[in-house]
C-alpha positions in Angstrom: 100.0 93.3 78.6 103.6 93.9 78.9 104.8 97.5 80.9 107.0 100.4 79.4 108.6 102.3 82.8 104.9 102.2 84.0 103.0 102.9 81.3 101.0 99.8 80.2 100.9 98.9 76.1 99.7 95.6 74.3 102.2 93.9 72.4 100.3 94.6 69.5 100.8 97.9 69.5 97.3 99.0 70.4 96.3 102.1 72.5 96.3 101.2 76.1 98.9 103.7 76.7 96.6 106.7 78.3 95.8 109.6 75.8 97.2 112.5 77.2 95.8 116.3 76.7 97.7 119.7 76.2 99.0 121.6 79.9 99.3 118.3 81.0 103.2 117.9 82.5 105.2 115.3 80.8 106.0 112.4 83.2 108.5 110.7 80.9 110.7 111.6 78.6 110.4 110.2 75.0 109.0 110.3 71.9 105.2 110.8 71.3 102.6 110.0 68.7 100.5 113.4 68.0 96.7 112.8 67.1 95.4 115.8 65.7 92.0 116.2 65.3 91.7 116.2 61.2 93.2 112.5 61.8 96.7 113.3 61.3 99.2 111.9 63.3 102.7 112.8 63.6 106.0 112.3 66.4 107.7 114.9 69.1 110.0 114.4 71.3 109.1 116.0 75.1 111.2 116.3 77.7 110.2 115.4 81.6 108.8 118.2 83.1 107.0 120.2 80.2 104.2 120.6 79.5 102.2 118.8 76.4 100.8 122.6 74.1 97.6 123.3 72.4 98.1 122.6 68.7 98.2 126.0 66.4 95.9 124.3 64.0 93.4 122.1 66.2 94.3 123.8 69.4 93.5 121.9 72.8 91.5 118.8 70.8 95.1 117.7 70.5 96.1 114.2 72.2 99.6 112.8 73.1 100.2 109.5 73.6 103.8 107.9 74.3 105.3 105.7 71.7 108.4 104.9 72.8 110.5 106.3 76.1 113.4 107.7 75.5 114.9 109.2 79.1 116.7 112.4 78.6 120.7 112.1 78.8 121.3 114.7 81.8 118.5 113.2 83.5 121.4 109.9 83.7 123.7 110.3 87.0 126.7 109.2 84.6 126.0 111.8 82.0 124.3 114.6 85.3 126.5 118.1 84.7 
């Protein structure tokens, strides 16, 4: 089990990485696969500090799950405004 800024995945590319639900803040910034409840998945980026929203087609049986970190540039003290 390798670690991605705290958040555990297999190098396989399997689903340890906790499933997270909608109103649920964002702790990291990055892109994240969106597992809709007809099976679909698709990619969004979310920013630190949001909060993940209730799909408008499958509402709150919506789950997030981070695929790959991706820190937000003003969050970087060389890029900080």
């Amino acid at each position: 089990m390798h670690h991605r800024l705290g958040f555990p995945f297999s190098a396989d590319g399997g689903d340890s990485d906790p499933l997270q639900e909608p109103s649920t803040p964002v702790a990291l910034s990055g892109i994240y696969e969106v597992r809709h409840q007809d099976g679909r998945v698709t990619l969004a980026v979310f920013l630190r500090g949001q909060q993940f929203p209730e799909c408008p087609c499958c509402a709150a049986a919506v789950r997030y799950r981070l695929e790959h970190s991706a820190p937000y540039i003003f969050d970087d003290e060389d890029f900080a405004m």
